[in-house]
C-alpha positions in Angstrom: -4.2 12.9 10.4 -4.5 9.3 8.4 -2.8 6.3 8.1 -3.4 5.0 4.5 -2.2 1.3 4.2 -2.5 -0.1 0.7 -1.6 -3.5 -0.8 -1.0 -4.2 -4.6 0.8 -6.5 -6.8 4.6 -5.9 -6.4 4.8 -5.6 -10.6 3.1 -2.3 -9.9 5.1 -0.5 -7.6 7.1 1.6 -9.8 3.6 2.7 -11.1 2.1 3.5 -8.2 5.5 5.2 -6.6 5.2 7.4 -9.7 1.5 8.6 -9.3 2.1 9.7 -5.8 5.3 11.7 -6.6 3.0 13.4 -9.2 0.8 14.0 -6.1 3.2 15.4 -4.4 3.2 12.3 -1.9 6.9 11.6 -1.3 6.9 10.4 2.2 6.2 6.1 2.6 6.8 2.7 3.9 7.5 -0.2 1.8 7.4 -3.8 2.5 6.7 -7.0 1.5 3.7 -8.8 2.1 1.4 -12.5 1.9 -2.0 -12.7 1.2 -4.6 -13.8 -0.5 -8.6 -12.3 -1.1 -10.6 -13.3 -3.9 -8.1 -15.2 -6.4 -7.7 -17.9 -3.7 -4.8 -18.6 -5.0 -3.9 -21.5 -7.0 -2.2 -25.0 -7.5 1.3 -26.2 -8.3 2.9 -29.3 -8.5 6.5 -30.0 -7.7 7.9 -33.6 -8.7 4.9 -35.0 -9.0 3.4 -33.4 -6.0 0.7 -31.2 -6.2 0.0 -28.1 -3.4 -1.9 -25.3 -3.1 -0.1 -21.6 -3.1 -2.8 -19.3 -0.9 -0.6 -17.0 0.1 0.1 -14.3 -2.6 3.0 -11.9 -2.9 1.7 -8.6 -2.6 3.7 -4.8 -1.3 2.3 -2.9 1.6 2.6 0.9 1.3 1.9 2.5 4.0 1.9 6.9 4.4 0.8 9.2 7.4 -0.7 12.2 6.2 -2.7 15.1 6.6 -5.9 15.1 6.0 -5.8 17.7 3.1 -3.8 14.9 1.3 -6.2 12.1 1.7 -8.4 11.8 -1.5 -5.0 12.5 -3.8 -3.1 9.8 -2.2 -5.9 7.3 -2.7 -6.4 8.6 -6.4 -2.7 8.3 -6.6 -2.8 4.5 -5.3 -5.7 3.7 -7.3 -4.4 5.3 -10.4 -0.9 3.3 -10.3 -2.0 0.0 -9.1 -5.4 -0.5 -11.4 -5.1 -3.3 -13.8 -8.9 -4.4 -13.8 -8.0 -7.6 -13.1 -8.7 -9.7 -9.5 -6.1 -8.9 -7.0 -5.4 -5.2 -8.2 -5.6 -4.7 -4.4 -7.1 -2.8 -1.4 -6.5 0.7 0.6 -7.5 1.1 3.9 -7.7 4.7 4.9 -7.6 4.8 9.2 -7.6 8.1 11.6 -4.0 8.5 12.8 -4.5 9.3 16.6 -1.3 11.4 17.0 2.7 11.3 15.1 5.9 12.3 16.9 9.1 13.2 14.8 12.1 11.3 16.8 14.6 14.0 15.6 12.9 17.0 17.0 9.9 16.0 19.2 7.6 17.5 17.3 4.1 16.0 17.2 1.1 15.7 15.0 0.2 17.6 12.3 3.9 19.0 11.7 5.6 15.8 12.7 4.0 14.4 9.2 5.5 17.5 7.0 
């Protein structure tokens, strides 16, 4: 089992929710998310006043899954959220140590589905 965590822009969402349903990935968290990597962000000024935004919007997806699903659910991310440009994002692909479905019980590989 894995624990794929990805962050993208939030403008490509709808993109990268698509390409996963394609993979047959229907199952995932969604929340928002600030941060910032290699843009750094970037200054604004308010009434006269400048600052310095650091902290980027971004969307955290995060899917448990099995490890037969792995390389398609990345493609999938990869696929959606790629513009080319910095701050298209990161995945982080961790081993899930176990997974219990509250409903039933049922624990690891068939908790996931």
């Amino acid at each position: 089992m894995r624990l794929v965590v990805a962050y993208i822009q939030p403008h490509k969402l709808n993109d990268v929710k698509q390409a996963l349903y394609k993979a047959d990935v229907h199952k995932m968290s969604v929340t928002n998310a600030l941060g910032c990597g290699e843009q750094q962000g970037y200054q604004e000024s308010y009434r006269g006043i400048k600052f310095e935004v650091n902290l980027l919007k971004k969307v955290r997806i995060e899917i448990a899954i099995n490890e037969e699903f792995v390389e398609q659910t990345v493609a999938a991310i990869v696929d959606g959220a790629r513009t080319g440009q910095i701050g298209d994002g990161k995945i982080f692909v961790s081993d899930l140590q176990d997974c219990i479905r509250i409903r039933t019980g049922e624990r690891g590989k068939e908790a996931i589905g």
